[in-house]
PDB file of N, CA, C and O in Angstrom:
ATOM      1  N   UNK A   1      -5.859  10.403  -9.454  1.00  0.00           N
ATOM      2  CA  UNK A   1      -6.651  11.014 -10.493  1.00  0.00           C
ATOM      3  C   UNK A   1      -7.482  12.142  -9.884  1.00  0.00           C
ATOM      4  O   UNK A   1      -8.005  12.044  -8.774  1.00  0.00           O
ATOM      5  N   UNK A   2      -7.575  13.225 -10.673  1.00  0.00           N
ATOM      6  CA  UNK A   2      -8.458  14.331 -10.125  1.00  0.00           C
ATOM      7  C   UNK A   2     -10.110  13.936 -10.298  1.00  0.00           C
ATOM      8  O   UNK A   2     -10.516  12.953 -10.917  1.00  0.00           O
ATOM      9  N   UNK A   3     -10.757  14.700  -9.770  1.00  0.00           N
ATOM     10  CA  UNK A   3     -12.287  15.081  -9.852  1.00  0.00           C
ATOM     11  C   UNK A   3     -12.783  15.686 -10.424  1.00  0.00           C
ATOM     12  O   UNK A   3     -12.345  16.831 -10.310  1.00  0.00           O
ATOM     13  N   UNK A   4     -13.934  15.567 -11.399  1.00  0.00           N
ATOM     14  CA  UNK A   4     -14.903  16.312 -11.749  1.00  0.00           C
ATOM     15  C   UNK A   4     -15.460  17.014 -11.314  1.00  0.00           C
ATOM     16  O   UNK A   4     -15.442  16.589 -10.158  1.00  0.00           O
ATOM     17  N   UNK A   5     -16.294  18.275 -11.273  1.00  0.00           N
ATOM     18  CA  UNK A   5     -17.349  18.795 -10.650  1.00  0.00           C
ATOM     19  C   UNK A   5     -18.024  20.119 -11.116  1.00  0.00           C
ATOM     20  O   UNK A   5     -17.759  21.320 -11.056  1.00  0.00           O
ATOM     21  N   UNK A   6     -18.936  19.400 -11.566  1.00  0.00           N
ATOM     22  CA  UNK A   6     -20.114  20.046 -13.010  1.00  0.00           C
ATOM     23  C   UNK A   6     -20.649  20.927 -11.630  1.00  0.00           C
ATOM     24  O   UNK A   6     -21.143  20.426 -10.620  1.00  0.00           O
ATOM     25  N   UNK A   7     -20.343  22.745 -11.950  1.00  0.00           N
ATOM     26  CA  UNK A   7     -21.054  23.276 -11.393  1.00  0.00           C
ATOM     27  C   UNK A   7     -22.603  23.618 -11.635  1.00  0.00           C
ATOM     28  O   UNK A   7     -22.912  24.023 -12.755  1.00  0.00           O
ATOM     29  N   UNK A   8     -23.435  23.504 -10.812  1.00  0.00           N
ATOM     30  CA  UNK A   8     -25.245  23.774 -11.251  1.00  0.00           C
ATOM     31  C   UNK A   8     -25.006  24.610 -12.444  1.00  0.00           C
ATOM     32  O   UNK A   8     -25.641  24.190 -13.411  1.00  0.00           O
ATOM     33  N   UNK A   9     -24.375  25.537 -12.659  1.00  0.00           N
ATOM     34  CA  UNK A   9     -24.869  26.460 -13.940  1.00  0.00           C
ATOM     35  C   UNK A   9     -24.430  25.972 -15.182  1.00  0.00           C
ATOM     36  O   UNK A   9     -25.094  26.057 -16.214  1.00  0.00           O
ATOM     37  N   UNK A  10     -22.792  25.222 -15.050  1.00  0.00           N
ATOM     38  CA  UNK A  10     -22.921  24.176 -16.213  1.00  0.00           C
ATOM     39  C   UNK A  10     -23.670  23.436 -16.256  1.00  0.00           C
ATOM     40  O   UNK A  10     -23.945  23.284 -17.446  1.00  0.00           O
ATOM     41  N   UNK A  11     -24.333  22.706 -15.567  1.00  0.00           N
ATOM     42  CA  UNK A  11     -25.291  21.675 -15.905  1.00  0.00           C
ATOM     43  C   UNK A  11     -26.443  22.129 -16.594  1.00  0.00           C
ATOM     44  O   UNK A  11     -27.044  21.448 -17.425  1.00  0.00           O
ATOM     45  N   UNK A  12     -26.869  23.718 -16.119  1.00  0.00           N
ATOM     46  CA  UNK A  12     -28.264  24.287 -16.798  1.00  0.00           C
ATOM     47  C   UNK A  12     -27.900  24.599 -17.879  1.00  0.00           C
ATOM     48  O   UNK A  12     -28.857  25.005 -18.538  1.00  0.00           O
ATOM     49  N   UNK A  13     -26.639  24.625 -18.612  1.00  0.00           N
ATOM     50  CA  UNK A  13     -26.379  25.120 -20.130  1.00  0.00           C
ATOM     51  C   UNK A  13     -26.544  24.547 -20.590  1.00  0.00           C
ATOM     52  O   UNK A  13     -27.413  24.635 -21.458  1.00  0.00           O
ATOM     53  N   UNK A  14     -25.485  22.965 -20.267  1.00  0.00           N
ATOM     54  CA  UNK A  14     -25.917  21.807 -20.846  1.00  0.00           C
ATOM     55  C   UNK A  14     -27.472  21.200 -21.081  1.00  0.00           C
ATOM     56  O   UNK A  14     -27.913  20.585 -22.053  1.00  0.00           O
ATOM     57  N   UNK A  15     -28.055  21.551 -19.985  1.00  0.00           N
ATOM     58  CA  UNK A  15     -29.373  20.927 -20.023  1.00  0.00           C
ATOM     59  C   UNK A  15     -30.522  22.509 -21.329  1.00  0.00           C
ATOM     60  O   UNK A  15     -31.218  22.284 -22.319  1.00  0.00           O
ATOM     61  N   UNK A  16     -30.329  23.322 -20.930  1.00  0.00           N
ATOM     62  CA  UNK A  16     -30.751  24.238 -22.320  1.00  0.00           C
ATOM     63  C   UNK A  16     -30.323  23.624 -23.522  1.00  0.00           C
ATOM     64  O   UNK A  16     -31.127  22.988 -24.205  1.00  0.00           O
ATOM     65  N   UNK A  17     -28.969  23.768 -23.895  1.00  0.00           N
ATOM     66  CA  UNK A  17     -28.631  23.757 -24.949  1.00  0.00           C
ATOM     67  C   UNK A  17     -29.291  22.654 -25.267  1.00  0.00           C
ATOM     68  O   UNK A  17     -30.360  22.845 -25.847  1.00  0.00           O
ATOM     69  N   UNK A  18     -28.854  21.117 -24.982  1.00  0.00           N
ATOM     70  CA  UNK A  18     -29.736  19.989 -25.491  1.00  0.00           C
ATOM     71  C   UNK A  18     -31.378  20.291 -25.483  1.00  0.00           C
ATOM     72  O   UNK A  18     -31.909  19.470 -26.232  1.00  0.00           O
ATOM     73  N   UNK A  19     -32.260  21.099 -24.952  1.00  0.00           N
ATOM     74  CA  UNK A  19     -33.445  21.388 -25.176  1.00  0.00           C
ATOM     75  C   UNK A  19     -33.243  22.245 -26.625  1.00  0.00           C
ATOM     76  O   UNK A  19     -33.747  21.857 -27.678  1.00  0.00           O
ATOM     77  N   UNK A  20     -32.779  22.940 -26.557  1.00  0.00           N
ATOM     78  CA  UNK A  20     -32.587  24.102 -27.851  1.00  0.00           C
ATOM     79  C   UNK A  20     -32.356  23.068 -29.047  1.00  0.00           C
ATOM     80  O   UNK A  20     -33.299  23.014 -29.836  1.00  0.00           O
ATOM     81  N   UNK A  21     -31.485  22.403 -29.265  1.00  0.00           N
ATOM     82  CA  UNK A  21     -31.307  21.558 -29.932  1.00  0.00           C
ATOM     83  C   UNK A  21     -32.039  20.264 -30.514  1.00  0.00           C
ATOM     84  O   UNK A  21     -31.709  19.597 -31.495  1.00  0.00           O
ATOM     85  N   UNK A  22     -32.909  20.122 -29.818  1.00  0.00           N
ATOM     86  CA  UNK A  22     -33.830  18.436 -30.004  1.00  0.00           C
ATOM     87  C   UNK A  22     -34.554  19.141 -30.663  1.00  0.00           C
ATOM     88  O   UNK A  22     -35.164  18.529 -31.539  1.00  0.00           O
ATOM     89  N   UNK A  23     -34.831  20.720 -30.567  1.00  0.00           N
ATOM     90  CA  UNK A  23     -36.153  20.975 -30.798  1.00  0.00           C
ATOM     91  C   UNK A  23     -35.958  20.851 -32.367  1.00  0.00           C
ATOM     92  O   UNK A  23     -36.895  20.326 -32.967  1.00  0.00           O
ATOM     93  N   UNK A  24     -34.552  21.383 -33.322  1.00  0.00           N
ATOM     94  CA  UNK A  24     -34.202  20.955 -34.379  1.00  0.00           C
ATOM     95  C   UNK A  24     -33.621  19.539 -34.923  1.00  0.00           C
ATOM     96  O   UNK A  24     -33.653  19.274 -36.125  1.00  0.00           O
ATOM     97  N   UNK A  25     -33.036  18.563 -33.862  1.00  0.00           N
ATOM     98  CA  UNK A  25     -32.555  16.988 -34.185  1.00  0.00           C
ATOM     99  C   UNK A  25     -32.464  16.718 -33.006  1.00  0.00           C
ATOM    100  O   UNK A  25     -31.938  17.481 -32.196  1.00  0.00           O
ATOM    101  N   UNK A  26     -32.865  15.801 -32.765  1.00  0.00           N
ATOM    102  CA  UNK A  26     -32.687  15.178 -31.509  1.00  0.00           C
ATOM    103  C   UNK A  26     -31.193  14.405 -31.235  1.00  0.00           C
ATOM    104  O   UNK A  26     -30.444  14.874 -30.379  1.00  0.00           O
ATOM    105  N   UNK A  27     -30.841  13.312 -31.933  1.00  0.00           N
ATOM    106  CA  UNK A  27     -29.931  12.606 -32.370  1.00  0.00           C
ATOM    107  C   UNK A  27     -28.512  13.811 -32.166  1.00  0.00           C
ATOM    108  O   UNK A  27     -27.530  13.629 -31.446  1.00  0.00           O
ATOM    109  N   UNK A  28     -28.807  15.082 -33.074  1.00  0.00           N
ATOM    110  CA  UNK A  28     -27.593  15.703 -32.881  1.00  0.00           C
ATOM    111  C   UNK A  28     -27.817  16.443 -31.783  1.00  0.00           C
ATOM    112  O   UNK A  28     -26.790  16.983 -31.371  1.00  0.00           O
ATOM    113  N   UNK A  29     -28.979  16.709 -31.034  1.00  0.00           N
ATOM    114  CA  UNK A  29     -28.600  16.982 -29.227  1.00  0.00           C
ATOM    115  C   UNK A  29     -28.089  16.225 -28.701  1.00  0.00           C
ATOM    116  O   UNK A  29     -27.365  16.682 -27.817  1.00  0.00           O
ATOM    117  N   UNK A  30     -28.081  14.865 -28.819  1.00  0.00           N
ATOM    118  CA  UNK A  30     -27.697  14.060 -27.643  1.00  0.00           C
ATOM    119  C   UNK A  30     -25.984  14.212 -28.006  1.00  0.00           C
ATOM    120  O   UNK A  30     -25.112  14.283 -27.139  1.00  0.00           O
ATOM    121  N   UNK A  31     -25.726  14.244 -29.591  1.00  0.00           N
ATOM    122  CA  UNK A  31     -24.497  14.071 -29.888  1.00  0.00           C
ATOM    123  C   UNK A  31     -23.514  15.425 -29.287  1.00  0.00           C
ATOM    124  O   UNK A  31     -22.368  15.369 -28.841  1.00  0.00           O
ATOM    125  N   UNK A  32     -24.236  16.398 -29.421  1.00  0.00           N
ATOM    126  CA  UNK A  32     -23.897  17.630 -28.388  1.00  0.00           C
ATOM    127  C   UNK A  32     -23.526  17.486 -27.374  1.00  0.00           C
ATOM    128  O   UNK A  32     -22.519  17.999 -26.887  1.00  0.00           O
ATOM    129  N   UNK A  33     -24.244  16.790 -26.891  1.00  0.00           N
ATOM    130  CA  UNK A  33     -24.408  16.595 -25.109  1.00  0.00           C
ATOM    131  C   UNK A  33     -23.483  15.823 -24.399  1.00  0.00           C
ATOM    132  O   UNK A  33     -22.996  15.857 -23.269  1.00  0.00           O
ATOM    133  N   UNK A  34     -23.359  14.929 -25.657  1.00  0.00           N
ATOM    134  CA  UNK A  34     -22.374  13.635 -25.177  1.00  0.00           C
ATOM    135  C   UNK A  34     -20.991  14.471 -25.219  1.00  0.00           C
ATOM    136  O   UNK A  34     -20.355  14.694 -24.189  1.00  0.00           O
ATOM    137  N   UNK A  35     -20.635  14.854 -26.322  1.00  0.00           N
ATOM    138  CA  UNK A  35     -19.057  15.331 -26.627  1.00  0.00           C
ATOM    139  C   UNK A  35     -19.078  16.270 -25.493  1.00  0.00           C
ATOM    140  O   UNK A  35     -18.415  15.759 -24.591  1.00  0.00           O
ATOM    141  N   UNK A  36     -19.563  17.458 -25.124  1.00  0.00           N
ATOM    142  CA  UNK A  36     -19.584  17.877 -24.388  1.00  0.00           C
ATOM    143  C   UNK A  36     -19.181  17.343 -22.809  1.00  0.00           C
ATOM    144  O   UNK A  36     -18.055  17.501 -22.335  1.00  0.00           O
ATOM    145  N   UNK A  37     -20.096  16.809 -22.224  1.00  0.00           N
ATOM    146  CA  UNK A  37     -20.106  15.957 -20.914  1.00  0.00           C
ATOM    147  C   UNK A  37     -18.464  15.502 -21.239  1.00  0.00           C
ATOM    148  O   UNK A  37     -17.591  15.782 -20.417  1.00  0.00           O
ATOM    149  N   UNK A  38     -18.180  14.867 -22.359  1.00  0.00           N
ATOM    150  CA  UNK A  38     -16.649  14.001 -22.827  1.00  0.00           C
ATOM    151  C   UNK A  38     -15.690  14.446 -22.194  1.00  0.00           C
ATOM    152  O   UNK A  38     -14.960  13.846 -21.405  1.00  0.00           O
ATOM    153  N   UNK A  39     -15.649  15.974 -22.661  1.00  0.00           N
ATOM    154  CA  UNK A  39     -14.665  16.950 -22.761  1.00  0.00           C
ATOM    155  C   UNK A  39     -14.653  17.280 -21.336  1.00  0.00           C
ATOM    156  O   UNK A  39     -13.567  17.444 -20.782  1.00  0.00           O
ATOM    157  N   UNK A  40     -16.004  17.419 -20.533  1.00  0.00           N
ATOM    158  CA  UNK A  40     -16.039  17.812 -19.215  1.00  0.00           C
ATOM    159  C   UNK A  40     -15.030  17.152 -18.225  1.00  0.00           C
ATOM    160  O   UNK A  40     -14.216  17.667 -17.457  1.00  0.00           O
ATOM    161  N   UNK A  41     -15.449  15.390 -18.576  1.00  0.00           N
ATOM    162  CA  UNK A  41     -14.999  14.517 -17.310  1.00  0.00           C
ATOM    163  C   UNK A  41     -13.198  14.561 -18.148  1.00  0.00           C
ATOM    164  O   UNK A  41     -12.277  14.563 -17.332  1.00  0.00           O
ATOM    165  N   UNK A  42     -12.878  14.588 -19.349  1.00  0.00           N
ATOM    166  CA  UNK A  42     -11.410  14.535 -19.779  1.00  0.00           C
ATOM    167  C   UNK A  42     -10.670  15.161 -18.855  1.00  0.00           C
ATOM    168  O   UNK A  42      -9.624  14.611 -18.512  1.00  0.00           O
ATOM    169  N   UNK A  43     -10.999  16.277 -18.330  1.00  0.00           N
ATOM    170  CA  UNK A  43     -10.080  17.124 -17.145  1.00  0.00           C
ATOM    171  C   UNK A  43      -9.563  15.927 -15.974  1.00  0.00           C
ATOM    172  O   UNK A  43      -8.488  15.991 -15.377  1.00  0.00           O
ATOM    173  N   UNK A  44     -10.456  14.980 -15.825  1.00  0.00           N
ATOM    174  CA  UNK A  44     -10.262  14.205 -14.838  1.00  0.00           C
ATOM    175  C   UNK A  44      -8.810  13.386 -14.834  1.00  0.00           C
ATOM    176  O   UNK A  44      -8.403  12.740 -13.868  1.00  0.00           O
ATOM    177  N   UNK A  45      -8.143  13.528 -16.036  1.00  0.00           N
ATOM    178  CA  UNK A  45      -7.035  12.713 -16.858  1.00  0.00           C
ATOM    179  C   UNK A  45      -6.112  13.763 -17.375  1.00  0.00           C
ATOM    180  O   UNK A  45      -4.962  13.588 -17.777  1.00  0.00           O
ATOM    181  N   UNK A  46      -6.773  14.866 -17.307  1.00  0.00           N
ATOM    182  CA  UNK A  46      -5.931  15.763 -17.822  1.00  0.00           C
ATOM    183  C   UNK A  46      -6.165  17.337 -16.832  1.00  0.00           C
ATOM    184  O   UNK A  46      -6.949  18.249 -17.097  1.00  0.00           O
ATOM    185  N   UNK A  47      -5.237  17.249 -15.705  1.00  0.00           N
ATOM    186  CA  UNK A  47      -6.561  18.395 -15.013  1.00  0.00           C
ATOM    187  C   UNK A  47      -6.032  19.593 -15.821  1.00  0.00           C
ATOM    188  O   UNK A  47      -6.851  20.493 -16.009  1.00  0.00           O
ATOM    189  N   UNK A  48      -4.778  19.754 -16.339  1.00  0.00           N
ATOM    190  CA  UNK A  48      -4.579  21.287 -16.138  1.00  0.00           C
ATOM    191  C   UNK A  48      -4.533  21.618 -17.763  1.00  0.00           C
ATOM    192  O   UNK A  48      -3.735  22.481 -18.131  1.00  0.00           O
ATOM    193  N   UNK A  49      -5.567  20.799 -18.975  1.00  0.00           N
ATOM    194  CA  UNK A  49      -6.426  21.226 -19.869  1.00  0.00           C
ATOM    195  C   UNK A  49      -7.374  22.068 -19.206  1.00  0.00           C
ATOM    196  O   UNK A  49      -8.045  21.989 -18.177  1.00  0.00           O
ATOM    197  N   UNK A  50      -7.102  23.465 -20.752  1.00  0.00           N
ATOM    198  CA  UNK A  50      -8.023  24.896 -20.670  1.00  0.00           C
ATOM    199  C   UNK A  50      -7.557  25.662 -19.610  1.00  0.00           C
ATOM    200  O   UNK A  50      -6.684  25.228 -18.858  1.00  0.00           O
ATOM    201  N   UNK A  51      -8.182  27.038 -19.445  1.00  0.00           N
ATOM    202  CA  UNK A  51      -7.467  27.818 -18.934  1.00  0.00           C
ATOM    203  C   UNK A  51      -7.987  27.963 -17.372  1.00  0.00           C
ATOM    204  O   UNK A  51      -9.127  27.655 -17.024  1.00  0.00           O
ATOM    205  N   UNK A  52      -6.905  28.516 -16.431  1.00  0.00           N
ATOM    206  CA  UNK A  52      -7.593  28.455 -15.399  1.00  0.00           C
ATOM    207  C   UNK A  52      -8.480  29.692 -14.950  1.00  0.00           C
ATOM    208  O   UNK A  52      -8.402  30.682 -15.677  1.00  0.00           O
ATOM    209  N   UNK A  53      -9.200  29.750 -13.996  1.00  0.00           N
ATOM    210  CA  UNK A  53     -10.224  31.544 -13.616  1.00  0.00           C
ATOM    211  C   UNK A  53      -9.105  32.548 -13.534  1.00  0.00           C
ATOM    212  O   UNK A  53      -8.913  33.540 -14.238  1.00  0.00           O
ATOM    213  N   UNK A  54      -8.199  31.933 -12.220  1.00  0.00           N
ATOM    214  CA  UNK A  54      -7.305  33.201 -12.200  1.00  0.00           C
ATOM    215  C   UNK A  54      -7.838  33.432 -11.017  1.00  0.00           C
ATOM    216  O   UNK A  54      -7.872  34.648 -10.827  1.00  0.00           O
ATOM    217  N   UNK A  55      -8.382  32.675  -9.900  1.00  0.00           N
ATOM    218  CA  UNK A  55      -8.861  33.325  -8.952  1.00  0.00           C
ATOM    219  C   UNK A  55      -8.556  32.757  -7.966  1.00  0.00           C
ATOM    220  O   UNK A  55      -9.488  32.873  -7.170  1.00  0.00           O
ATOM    221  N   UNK A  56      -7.720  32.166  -7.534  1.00  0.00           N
ATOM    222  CA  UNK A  56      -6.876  31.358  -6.613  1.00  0.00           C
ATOM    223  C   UNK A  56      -7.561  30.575  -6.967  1.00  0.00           C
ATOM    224  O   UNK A  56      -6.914  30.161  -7.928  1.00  0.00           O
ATOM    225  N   UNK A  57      -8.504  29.956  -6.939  1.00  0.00           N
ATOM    226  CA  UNK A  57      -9.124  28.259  -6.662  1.00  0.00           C
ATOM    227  C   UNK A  57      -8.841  27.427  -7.647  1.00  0.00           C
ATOM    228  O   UNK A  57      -8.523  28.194  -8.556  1.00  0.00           O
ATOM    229  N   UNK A  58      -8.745  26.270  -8.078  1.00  0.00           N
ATOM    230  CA  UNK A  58      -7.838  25.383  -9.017  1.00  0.00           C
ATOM    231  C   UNK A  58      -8.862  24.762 -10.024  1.00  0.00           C
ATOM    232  O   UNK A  58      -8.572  23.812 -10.750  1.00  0.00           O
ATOM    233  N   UNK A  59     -10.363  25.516 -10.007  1.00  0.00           N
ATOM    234  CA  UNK A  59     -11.101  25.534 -11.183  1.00  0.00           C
ATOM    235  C   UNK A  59     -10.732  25.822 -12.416  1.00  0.00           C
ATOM    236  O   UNK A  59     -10.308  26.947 -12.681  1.00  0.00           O
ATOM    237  N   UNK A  60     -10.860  24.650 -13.546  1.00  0.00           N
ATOM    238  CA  UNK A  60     -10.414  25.743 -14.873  1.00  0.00           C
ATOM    239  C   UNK A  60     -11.789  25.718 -15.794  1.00  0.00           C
ATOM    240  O   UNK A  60     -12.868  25.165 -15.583  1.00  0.00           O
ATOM    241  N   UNK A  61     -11.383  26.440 -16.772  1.00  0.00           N
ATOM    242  CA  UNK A  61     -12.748  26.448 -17.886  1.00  0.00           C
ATOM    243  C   UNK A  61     -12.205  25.828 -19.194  1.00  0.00           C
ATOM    244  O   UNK A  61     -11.211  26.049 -19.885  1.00  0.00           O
ATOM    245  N   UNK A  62     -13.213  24.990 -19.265  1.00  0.00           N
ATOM    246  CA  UNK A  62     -12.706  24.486 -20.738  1.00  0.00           C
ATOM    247  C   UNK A  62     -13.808  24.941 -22.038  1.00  0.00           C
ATOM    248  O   UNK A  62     -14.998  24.641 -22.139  1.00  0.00           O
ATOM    249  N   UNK A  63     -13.204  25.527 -22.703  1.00  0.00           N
ATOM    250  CA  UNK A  63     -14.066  25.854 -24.147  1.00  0.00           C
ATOM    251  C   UNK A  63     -13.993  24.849 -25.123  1.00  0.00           C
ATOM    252  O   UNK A  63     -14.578  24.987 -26.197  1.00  0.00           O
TER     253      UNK A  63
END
């Protein structure tokens, strides 16, 4: 099975966005946060979901 690995600047989006968000529902930040994170570790099962950089290294981005 492959690896995860939440780079620092994803983590600060994630961690904004759920601030941005509580400030209007809390409940639907966390629900943000969660699907999100979901979708993150899914690569782990699925690595070569979303597209890759394109920059030799075997990072991809998932939208």
């Amino acid at each position: 099975m492959s690896k995860v690995i939440w780079l620092p600047e994803a983590l600060s989006d994630l961690v904004r966005l759920f601030d941005f968000l509580k400030l209007q529902n809390e409940s639907i930040a966390f629900q943000a946060a969660q699907a999100i994170r979901e979708a993150g570790f899914s690569l782990a099962n699925m690595p070569y979901k979303g597209t890759a950089f394109g920059d030799g290294s075997e990072r991809r981005k998932l939208i």
